[in-house]
mmCIF file of the C-alpha atoms, coordinates in Angstrom:
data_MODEL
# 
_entry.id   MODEL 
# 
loop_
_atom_site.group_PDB 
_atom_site.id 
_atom_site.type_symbol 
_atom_site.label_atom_id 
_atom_site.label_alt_id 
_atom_site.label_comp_id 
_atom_site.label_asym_id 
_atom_site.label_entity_id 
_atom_site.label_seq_id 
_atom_site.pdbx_PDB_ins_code 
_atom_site.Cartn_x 
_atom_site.Cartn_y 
_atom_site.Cartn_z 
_atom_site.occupancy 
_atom_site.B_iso_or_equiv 
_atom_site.pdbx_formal_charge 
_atom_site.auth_seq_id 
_atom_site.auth_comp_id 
_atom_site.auth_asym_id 
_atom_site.auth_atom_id 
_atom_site.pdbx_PDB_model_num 
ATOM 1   C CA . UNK A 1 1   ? 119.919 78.727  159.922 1.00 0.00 ? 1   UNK A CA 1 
ATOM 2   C CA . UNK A 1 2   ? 117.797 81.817  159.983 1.00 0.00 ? 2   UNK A CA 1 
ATOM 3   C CA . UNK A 1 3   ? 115.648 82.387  157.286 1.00 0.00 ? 3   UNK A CA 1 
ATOM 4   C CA . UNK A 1 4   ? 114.268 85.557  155.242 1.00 0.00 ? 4   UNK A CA 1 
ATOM 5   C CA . UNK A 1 5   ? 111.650 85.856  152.979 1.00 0.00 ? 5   UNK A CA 1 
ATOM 6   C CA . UNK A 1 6   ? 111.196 88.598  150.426 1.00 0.00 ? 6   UNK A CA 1 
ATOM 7   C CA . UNK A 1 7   ? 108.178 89.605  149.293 1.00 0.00 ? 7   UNK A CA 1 
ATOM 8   C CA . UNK A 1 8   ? 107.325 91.102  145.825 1.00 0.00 ? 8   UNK A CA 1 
ATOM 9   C CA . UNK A 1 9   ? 104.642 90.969  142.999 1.00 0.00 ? 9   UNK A CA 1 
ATOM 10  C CA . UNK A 1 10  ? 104.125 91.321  139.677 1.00 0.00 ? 10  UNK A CA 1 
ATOM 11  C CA . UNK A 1 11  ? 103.783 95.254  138.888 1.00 0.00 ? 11  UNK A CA 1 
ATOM 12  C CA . UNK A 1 12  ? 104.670 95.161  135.114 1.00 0.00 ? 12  UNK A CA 1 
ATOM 13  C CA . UNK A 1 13  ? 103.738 92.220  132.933 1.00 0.00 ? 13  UNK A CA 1 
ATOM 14  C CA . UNK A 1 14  ? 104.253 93.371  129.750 1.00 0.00 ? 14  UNK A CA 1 
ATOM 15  C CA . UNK A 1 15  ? 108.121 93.428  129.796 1.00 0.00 ? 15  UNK A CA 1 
ATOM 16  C CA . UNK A 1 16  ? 108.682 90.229  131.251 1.00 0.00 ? 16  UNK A CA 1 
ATOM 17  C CA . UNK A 1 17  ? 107.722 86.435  130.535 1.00 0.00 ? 17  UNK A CA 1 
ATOM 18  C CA . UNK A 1 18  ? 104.755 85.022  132.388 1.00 0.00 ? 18  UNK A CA 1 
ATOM 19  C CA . UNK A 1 19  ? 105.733 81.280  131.987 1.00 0.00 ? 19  UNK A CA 1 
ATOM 20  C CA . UNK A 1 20  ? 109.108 79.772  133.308 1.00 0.00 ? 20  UNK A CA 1 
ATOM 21  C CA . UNK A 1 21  ? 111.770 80.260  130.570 1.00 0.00 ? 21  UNK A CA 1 
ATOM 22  C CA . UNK A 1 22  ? 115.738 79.111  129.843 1.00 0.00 ? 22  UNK A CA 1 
ATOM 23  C CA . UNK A 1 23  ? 117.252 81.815  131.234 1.00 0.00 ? 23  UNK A CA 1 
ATOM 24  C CA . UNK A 1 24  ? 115.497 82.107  134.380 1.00 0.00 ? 24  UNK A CA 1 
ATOM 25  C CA . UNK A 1 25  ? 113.833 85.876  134.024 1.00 0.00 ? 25  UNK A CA 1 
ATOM 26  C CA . UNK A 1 26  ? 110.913 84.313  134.706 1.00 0.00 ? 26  UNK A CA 1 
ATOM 27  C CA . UNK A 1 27  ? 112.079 84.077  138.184 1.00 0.00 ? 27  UNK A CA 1 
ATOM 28  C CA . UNK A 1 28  ? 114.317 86.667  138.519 1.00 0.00 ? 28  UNK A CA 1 
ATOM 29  C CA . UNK A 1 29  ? 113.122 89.938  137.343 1.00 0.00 ? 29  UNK A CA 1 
ATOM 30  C CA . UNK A 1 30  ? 112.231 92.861  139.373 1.00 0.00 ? 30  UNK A CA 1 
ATOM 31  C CA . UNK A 1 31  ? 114.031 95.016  142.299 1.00 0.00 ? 31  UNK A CA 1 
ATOM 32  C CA . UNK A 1 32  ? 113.100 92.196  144.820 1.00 0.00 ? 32  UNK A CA 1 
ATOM 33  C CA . UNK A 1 33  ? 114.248 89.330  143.209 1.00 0.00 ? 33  UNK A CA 1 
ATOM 34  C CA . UNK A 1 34  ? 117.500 91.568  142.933 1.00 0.00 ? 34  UNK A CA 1 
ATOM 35  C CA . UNK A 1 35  ? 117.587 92.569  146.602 1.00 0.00 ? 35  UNK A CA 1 
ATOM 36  C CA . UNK A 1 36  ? 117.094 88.671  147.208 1.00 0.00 ? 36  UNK A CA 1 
ATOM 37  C CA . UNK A 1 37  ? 120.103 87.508  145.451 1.00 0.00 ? 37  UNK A CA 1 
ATOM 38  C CA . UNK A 1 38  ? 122.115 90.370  146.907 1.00 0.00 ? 38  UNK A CA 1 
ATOM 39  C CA . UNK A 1 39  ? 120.480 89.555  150.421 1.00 0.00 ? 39  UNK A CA 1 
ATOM 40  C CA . UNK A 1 40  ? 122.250 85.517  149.811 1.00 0.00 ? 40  UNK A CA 1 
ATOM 41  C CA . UNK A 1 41  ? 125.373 86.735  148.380 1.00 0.00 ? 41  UNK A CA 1 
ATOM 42  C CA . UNK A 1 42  ? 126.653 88.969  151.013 1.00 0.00 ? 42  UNK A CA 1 
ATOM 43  C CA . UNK A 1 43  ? 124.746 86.769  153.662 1.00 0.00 ? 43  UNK A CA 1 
ATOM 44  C CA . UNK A 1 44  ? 125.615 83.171  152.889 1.00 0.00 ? 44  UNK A CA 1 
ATOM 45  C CA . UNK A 1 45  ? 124.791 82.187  156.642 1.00 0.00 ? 45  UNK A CA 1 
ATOM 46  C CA . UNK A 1 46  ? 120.699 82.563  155.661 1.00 0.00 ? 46  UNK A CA 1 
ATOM 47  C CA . UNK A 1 47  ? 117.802 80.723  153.989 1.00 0.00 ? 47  UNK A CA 1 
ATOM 48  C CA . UNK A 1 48  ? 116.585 83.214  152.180 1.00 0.00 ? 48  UNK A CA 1 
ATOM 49  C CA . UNK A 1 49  ? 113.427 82.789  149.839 1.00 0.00 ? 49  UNK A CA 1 
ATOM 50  C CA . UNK A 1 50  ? 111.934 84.948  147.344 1.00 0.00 ? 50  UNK A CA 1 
ATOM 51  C CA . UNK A 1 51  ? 107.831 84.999  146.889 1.00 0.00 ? 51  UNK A CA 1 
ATOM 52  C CA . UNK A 1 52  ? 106.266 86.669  144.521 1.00 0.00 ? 52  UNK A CA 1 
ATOM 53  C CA . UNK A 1 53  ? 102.189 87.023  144.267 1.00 0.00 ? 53  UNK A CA 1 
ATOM 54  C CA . UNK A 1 54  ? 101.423 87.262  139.999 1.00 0.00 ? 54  UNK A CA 1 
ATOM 55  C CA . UNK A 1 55  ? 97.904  87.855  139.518 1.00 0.00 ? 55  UNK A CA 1 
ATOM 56  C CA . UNK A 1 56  ? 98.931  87.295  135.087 1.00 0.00 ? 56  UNK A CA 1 
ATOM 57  C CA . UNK A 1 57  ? 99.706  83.370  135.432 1.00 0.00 ? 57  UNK A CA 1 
ATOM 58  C CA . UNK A 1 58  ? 97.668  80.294  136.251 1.00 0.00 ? 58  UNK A CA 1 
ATOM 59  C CA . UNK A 1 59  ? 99.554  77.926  138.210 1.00 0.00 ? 59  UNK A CA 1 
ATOM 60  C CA . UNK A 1 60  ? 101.867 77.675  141.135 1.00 0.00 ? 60  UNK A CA 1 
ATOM 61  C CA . UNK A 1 61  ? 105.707 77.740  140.233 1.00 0.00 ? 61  UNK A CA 1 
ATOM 62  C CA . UNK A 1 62  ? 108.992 77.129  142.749 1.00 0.00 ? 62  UNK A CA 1 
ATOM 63  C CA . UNK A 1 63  ? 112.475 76.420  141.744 1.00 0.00 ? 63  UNK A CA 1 
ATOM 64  C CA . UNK A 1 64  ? 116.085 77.319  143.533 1.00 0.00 ? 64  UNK A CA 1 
ATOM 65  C CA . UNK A 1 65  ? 117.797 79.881  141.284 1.00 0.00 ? 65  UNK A CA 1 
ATOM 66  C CA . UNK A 1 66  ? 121.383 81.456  142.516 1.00 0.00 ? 66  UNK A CA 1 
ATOM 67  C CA . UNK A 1 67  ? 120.890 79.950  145.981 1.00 0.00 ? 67  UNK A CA 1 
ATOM 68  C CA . UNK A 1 68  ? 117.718 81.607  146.160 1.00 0.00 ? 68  UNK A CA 1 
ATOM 69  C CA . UNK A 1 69  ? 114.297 79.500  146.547 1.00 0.00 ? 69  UNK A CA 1 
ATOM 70  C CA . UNK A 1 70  ? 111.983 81.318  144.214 1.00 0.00 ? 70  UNK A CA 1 
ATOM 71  C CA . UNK A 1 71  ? 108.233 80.755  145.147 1.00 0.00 ? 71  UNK A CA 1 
ATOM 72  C CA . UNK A 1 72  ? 105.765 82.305  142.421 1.00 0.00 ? 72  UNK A CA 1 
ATOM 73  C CA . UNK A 1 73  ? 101.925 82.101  143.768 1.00 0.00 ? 73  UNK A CA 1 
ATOM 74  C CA . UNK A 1 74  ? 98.959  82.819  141.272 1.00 0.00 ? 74  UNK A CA 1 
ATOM 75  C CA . UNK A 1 75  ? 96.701  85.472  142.247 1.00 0.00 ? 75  UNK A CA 1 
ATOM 76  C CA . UNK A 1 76  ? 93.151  86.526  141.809 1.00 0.00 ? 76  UNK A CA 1 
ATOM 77  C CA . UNK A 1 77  ? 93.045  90.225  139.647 1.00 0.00 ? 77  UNK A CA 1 
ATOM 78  C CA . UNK A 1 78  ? 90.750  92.522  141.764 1.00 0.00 ? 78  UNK A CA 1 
ATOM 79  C CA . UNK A 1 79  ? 91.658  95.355  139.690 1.00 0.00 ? 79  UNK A CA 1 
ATOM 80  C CA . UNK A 1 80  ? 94.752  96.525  138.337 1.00 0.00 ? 80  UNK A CA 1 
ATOM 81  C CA . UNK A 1 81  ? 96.539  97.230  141.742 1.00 0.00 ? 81  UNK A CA 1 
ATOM 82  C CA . UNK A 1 82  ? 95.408  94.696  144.140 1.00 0.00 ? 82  UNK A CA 1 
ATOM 83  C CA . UNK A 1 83  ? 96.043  90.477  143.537 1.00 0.00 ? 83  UNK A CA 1 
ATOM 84  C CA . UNK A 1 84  ? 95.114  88.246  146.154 1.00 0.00 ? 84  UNK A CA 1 
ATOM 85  C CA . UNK A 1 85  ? 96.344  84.908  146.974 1.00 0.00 ? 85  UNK A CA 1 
ATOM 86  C CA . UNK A 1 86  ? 94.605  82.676  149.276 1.00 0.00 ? 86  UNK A CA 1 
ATOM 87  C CA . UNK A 1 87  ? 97.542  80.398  148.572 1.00 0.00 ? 87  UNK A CA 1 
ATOM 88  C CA . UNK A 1 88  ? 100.016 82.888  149.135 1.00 0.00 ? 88  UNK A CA 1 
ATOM 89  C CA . UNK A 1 89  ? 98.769  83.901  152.621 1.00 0.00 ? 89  UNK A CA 1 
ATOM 90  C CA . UNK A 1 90  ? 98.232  80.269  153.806 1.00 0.00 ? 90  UNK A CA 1 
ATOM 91  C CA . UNK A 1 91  ? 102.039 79.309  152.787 1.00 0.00 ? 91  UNK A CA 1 
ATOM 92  C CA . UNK A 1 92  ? 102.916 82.617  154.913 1.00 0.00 ? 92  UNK A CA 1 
ATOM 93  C CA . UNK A 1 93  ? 101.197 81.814  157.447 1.00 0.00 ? 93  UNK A CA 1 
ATOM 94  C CA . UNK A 1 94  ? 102.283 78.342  157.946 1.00 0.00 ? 94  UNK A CA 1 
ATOM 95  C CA . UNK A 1 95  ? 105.780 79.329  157.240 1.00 0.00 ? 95  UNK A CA 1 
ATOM 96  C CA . UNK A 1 96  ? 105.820 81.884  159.612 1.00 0.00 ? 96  UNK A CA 1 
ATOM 97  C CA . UNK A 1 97  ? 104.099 79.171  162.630 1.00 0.00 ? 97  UNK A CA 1 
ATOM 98  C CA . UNK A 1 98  ? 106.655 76.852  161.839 1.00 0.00 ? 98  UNK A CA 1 
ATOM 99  C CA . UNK A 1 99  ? 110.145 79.060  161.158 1.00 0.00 ? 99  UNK A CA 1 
ATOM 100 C CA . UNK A 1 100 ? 109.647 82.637  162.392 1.00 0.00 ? 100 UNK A CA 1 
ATOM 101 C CA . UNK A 1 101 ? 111.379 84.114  159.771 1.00 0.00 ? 101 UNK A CA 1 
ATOM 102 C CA . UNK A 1 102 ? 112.266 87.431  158.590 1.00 0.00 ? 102 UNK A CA 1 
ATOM 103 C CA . UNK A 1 103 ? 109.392 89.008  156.385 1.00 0.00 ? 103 UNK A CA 1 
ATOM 104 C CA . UNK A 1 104 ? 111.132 91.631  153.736 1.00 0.00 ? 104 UNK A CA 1 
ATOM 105 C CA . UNK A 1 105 ? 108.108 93.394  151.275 1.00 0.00 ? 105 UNK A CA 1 
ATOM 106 C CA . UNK A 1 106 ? 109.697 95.014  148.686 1.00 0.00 ? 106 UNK A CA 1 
ATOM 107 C CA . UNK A 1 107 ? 106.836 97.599  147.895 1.00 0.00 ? 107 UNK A CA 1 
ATOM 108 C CA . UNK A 1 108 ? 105.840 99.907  150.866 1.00 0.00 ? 108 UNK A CA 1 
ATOM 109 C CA . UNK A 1 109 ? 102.377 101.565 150.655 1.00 0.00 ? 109 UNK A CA 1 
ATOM 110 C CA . UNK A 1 110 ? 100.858 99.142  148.681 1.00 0.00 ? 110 UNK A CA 1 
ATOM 111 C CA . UNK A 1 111 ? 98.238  96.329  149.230 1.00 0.00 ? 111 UNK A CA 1 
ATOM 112 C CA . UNK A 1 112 ? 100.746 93.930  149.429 1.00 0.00 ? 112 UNK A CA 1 
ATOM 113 C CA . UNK A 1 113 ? 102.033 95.333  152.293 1.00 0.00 ? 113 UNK A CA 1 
ATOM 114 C CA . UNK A 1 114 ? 98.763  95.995  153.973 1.00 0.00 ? 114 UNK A CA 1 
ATOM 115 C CA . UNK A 1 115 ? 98.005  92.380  153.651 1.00 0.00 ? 115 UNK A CA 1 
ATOM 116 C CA . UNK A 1 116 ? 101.158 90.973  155.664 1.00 0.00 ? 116 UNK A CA 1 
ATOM 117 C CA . UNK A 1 117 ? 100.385 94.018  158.161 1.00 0.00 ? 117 UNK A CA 1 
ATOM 118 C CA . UNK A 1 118 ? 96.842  92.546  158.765 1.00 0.00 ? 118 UNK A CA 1 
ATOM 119 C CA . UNK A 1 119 ? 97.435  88.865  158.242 1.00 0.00 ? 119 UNK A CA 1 
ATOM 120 C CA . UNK A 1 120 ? 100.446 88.914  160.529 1.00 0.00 ? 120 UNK A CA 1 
ATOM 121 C CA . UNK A 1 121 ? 100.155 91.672  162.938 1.00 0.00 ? 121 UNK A CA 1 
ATOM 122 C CA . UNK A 1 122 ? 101.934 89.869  165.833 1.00 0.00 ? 122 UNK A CA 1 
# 
């Protein structure tokens, strides 16, 4: 089975919760999470994984949600428009070793974006 991975991160904290909750918007908020789920419904035949890099929360959080893996990685704040995960970018790069998948970043022109570009030029 082929596998995808979206890419996202946290761009607006304030409207959403930054600790797992009971109806899962903890997990599933944002345009990539969305593009994710859409991605698995109309796609059945692929893995497909969302990560998200959250420089407002502490610890590491990962749980399957509408067939969806969702992988939340905490982040070091640089300043308000750059997080950095050294955990993040190890996962990635093992994952990509190991599965060659398909790499999907929600945000264009941003540092996230800049990062996979660099980290995984080839």
């Amino acid at each position: 089975m082929e596998k995808i991975i979206f890419i996202h991160y946290n761009y607006e904290p304030i409207n959403f919760p930054r600790e797992p909750d009971k109806d899962d918007r903890f997990y599933t908020y944002g345009f990539g999470s969305k593009f994710a789920r859409n991605f698995k419904q109309y796609y059945p035949e692929y893995s497909v994984e969302m990560w998200r890099v959250d420089g407002y929360i502490g610890k590491y959080y990962e749980k399957m949600v509408q067939n969806v893996l969702f992988k939340i990685f905490p982040a070091v704040k640089i300043n308000k428009f750059i997080d950095f995960s050294f955990k993040f970018i190890k996962e990635l790069k093992k994952e990509v070793k190991n599965k060659h998948p398909y790499l999907f970043v929600s945000h264009v022109h941003t540092w996230l974006l800049y990062q996979v570009a660099f980290f995984f030029k080839n």
